[in-house]
MARBA-3410 file (N, C-alpha, C, O; in Angstrom, 1 decimal):
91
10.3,1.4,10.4,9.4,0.3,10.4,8.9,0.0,9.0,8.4,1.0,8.4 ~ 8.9,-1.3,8.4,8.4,-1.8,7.4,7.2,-2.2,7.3,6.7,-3.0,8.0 ~ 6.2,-1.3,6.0,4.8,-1.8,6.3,4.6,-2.5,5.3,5.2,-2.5,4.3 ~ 3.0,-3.6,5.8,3.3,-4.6,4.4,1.5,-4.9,4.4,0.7,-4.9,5.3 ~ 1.3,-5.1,2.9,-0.2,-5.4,2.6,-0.8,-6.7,3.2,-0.3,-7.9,3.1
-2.2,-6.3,4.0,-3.0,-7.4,4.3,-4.2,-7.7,4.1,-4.8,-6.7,4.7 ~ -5.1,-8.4,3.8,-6.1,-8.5,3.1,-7.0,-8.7,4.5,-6.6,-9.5,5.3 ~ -7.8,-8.1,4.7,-9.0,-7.5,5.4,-10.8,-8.1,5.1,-11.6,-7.7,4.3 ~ -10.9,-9.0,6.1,-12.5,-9.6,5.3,-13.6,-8.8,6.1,-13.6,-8.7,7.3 ~ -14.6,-8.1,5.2,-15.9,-7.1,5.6,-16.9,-7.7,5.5,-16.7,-8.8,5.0
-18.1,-7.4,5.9,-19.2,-7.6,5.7,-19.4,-7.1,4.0,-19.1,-6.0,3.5 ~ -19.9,-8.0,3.4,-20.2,-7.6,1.9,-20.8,-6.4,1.9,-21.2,-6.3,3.0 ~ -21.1,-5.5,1.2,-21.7,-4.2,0.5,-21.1,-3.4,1.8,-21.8,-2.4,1.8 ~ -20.5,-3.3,2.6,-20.2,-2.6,3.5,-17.9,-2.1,3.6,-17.2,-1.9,4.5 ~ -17.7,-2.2,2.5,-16.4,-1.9,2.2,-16.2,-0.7,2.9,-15.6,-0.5,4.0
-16.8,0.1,2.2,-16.9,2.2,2.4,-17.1,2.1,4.1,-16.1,2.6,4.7 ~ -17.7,1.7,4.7,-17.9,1.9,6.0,-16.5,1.3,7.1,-15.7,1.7,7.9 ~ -16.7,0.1,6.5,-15.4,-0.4,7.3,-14.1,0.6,6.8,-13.3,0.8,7.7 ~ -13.8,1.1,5.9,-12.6,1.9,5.7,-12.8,2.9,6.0,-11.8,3.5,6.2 ~ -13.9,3.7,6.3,-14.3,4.6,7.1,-13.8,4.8,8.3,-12.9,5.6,8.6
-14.7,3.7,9.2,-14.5,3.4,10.7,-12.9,2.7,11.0,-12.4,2.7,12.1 ~ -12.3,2.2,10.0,-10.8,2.1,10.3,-10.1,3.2,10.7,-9.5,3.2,11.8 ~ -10.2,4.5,9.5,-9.8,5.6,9.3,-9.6,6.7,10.6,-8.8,7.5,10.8 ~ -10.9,6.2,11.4,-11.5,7.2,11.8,-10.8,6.7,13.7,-10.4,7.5,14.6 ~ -10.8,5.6,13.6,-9.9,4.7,14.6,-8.4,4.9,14.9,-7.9,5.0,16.0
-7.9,5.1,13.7,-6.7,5.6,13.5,-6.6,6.9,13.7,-5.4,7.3,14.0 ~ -7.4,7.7,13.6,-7.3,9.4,13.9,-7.1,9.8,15.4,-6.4,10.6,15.9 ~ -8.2,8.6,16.0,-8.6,9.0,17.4,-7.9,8.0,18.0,-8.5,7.6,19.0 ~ -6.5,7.3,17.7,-5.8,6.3,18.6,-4.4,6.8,18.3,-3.5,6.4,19.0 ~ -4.0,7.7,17.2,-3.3,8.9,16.8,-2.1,7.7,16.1,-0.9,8.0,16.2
-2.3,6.8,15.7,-1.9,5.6,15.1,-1.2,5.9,13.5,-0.6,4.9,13.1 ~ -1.1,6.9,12.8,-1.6,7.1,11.7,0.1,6.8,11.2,0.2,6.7,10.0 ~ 1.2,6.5,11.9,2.6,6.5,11.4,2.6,4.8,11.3,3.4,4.2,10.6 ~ 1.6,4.1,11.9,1.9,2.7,11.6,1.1,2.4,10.3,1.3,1.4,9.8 ~ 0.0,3.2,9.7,-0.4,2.5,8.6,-0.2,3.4,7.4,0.3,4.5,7.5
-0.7,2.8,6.2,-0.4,3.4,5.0,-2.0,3.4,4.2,-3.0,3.8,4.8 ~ -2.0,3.0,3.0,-2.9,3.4,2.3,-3.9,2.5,2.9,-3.5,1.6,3.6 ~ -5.2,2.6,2.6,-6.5,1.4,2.8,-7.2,1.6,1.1,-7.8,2.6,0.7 ~ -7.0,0.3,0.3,-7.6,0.4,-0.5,-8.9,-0.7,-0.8,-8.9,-1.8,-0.4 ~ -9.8,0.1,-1.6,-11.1,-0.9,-1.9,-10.7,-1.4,-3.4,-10.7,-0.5,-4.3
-10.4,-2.8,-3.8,-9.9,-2.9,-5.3,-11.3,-2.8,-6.0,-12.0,-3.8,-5.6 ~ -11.9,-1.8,-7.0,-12.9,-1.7,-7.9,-12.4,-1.2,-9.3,-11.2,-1.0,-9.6 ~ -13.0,-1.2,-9.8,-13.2,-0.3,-11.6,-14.2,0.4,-11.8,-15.0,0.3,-10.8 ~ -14.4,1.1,-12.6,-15.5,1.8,-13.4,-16.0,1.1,-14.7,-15.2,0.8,-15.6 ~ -17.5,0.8,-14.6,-18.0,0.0,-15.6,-19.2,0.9,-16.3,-20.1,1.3,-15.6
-19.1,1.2,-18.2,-20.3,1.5,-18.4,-21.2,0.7,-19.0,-20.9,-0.2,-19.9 ~ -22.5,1.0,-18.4,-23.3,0.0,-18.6,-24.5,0.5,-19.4,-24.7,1.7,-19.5 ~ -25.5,-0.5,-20.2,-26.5,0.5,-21.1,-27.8,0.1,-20.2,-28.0,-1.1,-20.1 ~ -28.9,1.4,-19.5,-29.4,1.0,-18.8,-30.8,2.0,-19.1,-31.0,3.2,-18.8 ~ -31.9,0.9,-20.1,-32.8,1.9,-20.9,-32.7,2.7,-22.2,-33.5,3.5,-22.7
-31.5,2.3,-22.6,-31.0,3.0,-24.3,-29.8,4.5,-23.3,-29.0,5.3,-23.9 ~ -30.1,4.4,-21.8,-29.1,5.5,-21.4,-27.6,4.7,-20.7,-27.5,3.7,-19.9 ~ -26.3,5.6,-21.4,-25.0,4.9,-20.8,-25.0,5.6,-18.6,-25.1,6.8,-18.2 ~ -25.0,4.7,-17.9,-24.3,5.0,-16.7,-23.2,4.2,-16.2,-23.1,3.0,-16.4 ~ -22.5,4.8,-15.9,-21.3,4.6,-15.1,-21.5,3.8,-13.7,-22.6,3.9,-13.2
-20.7,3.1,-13.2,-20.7,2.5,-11.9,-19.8,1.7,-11.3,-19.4,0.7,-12.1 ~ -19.2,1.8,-9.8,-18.3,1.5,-9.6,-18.1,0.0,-9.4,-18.9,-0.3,-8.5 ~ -17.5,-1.0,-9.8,-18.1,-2.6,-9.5,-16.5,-2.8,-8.8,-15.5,-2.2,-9.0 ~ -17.0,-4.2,-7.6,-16.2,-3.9,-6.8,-15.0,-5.7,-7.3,-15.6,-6.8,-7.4 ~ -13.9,-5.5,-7.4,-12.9,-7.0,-7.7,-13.4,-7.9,-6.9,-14.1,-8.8,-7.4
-13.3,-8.0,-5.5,-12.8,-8.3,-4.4,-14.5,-7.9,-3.6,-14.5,-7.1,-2.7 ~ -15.5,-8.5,-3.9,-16.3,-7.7,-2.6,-16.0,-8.6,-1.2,-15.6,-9.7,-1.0 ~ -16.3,-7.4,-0.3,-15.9,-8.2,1.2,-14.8,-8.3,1.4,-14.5,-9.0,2.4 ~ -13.7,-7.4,0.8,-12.4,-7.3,1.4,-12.1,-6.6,0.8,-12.6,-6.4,-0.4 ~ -10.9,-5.9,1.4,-10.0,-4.8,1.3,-8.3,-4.8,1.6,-7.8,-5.8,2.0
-7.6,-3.9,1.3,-6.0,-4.4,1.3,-5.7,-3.0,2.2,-5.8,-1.8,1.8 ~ -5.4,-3.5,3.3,-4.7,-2.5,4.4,-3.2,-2.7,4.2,-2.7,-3.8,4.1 ~ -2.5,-1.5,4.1,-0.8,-1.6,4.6,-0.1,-1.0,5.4,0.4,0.1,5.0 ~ 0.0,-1.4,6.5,0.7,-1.2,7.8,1.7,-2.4,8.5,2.0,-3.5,8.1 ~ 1.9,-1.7,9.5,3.1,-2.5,10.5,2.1,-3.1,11.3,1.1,-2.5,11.8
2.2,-4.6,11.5,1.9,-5.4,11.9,2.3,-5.3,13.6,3.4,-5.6,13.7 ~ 1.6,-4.9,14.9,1.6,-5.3,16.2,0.4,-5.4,16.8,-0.8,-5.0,16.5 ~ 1.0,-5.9,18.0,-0.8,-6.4,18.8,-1.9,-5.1,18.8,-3.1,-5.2,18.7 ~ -1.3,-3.8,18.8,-2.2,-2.6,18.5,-2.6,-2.2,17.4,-3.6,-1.6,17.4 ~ -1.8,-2.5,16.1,-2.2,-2.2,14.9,-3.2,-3.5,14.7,-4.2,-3.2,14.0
-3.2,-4.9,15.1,-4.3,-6.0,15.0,-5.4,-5.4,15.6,-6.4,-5.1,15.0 ~ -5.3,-5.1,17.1,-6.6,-5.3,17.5,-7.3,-3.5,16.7,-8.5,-3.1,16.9 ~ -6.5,-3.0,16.2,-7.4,-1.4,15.8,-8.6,-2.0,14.8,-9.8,-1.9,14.9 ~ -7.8,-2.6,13.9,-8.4,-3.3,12.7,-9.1,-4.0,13.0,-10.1,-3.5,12.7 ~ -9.5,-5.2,13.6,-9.8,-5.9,14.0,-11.3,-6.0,14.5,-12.1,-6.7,14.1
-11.4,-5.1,15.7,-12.1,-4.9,16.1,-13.1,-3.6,15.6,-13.9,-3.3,16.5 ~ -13.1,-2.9,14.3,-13.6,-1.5,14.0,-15.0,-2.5,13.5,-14.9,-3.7,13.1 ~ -15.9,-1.9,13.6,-17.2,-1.5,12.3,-16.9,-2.5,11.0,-15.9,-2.5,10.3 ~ -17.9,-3.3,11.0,-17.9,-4.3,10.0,-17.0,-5.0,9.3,-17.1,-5.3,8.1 ~ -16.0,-5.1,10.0,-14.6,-5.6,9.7,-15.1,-7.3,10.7,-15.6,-7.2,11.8
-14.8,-8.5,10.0,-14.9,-9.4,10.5,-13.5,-10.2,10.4,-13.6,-11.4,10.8 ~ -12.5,-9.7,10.0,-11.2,-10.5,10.2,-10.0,-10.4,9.2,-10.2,-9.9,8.1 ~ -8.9,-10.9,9.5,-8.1,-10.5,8.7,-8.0,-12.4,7.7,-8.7,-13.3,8.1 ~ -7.3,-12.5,6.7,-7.1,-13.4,5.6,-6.3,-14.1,5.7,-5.6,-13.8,4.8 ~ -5.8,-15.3,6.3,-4.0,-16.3,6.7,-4.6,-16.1,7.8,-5.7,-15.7,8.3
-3.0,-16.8,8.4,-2.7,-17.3,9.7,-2.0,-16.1,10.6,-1.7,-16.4,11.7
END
């Protein structure tokens, strides 16, 4: 089976959780041969904060994420329906 990237809409500041609760969906639905990576697109930014350098993760894309899996009515509704996940991106 061929898996293919889909762009995933979250609840803003809530990425980490929804790829969490995807994760964790897929462990306990034993799912894990139909999907592939779940990525959050960010960088690392240093910033000058008081004359001190910190580091911090800033996010491309907030409110969405790029899942890659096989597309069927069980791999939809896993996603779909997890923890601050409000929908997938197209038609």
């Amino acid at each position: 089976m061929e898996k293919k990237w889909y762009i995933v809409n979250t609840q803003t500041g809530c990425e980490g959780t929804a790829k969490t609760a995807i994760e964790d969906r897929i462990r306990s639905a034993k799912m894990e041969e139909f999907f592939g990576q779940i990525l959050i697109p960010s960088e690392n930014v240093v910033e000058l904060v008081k004359g001190q350098k910190q580091t911090k993760s800033r996010k491309f894309f907030p409110g969405y994420m790029f899942v890659e899996m096989f597309l069927n009515d069980e791999t939809w509704h896993l996603v779909k329906h997890s923890s601050k996940v409000t929908g997938f991106v197209g038609g």
